[in-house]
C-alpha positions in Angstrom: 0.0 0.0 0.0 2.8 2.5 0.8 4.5 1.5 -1.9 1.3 2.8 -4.5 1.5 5.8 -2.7 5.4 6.6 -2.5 6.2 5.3 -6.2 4.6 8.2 -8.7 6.0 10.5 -6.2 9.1 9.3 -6.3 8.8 8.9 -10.6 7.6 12.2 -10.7 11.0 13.3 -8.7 13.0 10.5 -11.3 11.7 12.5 -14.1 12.2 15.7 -13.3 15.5 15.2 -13.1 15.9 14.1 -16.7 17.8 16.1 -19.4 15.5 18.4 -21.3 15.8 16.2 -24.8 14.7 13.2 -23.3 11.9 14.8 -21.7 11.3 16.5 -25.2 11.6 12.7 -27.1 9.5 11.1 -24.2 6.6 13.8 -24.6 6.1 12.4 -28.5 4.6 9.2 -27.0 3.4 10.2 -23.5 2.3 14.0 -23.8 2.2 14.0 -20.4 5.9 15.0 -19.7 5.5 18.0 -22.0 4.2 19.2 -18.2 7.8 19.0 -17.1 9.0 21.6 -19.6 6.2 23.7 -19.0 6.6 23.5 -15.2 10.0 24.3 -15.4 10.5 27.3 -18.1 6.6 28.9 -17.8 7.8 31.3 -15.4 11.1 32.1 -17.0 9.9 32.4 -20.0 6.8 34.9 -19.0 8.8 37.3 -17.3 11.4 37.4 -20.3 8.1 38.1 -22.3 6.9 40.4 -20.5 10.0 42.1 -19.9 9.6 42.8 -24.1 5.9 43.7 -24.6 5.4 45.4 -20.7 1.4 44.0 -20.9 0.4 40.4 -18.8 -1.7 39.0 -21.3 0.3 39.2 -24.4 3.0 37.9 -22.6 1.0 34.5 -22.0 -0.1 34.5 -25.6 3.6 34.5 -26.7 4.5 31.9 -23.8 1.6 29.9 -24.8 2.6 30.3 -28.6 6.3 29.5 -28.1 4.9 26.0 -26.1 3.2 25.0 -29.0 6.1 25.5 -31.6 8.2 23.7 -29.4 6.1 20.9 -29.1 5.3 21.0 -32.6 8.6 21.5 -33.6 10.6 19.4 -31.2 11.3 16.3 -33.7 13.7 18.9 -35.0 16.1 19.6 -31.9 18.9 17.6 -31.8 21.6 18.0 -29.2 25.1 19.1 -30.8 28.1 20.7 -29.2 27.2 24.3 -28.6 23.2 24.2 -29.2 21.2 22.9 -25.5 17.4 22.8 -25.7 17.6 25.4 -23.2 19.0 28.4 -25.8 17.0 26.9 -28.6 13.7 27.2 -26.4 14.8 30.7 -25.4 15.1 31.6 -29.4 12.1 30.0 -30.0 10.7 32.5 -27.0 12.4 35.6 -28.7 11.3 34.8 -32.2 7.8 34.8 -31.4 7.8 37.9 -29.3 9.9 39.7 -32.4 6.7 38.2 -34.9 3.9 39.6 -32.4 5.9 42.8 -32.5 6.1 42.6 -36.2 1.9 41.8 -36.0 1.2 44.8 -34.2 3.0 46.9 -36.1 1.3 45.7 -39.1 -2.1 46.1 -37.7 -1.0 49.5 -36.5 -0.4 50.5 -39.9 -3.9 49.0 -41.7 -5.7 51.9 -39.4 -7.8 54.0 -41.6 -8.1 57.7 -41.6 -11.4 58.3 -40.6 -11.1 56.0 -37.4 -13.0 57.5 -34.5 -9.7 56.5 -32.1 -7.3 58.5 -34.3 -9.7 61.8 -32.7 -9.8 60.8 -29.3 -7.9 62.8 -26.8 -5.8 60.0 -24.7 -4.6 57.0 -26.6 -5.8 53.9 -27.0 -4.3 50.8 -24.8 -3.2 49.5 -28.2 -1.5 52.5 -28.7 0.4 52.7 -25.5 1.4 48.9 -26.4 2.9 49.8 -29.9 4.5 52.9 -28.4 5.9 50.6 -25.3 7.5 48.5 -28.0 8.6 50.9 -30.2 10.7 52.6 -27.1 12.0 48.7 -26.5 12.8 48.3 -29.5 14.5 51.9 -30.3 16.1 51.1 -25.9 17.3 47.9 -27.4 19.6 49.7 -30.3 20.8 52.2 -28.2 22.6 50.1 -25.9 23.8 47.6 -28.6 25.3 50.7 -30.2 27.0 51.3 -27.0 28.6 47.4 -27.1 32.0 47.0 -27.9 31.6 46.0 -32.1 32.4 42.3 -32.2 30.1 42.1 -28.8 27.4 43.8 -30.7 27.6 42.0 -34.2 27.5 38.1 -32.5 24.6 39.4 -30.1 22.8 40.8 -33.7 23.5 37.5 -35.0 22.1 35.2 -33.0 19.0 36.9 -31.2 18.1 39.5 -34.3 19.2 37.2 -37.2 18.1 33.8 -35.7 21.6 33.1 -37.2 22.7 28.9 -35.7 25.7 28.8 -34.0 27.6 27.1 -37.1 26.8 30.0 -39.7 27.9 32.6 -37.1 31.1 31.0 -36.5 31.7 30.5 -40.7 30.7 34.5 -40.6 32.9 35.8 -38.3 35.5 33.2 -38.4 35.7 31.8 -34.8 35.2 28.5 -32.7 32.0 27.7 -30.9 34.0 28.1 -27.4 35.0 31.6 -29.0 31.4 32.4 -30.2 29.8 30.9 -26.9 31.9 33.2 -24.4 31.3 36.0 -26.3 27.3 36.0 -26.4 27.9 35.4 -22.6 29.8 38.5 -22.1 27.6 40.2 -24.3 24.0 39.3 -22.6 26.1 40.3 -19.3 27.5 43.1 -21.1 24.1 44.2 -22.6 22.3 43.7 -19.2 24.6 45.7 -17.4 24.5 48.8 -19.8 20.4 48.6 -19.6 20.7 48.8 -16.1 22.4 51.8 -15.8 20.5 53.8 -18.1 
């Protein structure tokens, strides 16, 4: 009797322990470990969202959307030198915020003249979103431009580009361990000159 009780507890600890991929590979046949991933980057990955867009429930549509391509594009991963899930689930993340940003801009931009919202006298929520981003986005260049250059062109690379590893090293000529401790002093780099402004 104990033993029912003790043993998912303790499979639910066994598993939780597991690499990422193999969590990934299991969830193609048992969905139900797709839960681990979620448990385990939800929160992470919401507060980089909304750290980018600066409104709750667009940040849960993008974490919710960035789930599902994961998911759906999983098969895909594969474990190399230089690439863990954990960066390629974080790109995923930051592609999808860039697209939504790239939505509402184009929704922005289909607004006719003789809408009643262009009259009114404080703006719309949408429009405090758009300008929110638009100041992220412009906050964003501004301290890049204030990076060291080869910081600044490997940071543009990867995250702006969606550039792989490989192709960035062919570019600028460089190793992976070369390529890998730059983005890290970069990011640090980059979150550091944020902070201060």
């Amino acid at each position: 009797m104990l033993m029912r009780i003790l043993l998912p507890t303790i499979m639910d600890e066994l598993n939780k322990q597991l690499p990422d991929e193999v969590v990934l590979k299991r969830a193609f046949k048992d969905p139900s470990y797709f839960n681990l991933l979620v448990d385990k980057y939800e929160a992470a990955f919401l507060r980089k969202a909304l750290g980018i867009v600066k409104k709750q429930e667009e940040a849960e549509d993008i974490v919710q959307e960035t789930f599902v391509k994961i998911y759906k594009y999983g098969h895909k991963f594969k474990k190399e030198a230089g690439i863990e899930f954990k960066s390629w689930a974080y790109k995923i993340l930051m592609n999808t915020s860039f697209t939504h940003y790239q939505d509402l801009k184009k929704t922005a931009g289909n607004t006719e003249y003789l809408d009643p919202l262009l009259y009114e006298d404080k703006p719309s929520e949408k429009d405090l979103d758009l300008a929110t981003i638009n100041d992220a986005k412009a906050a964003v260049q501004a301290v890049i431009t204030k990076m060291p250059e080869h910081l600044a062109k490997v940071l543009k690379l990867y995250y702006l580009e969606d550039m792989s590893y490989d192709s960035i090293c062919k570019v600028e000529k460089i190793a992976i361990t070369t390529l890998k401790m730059r983005l890290f002093r970069a990011k640090r780099l980059f979150q550091k000159i944020s902070t201060e402004n």
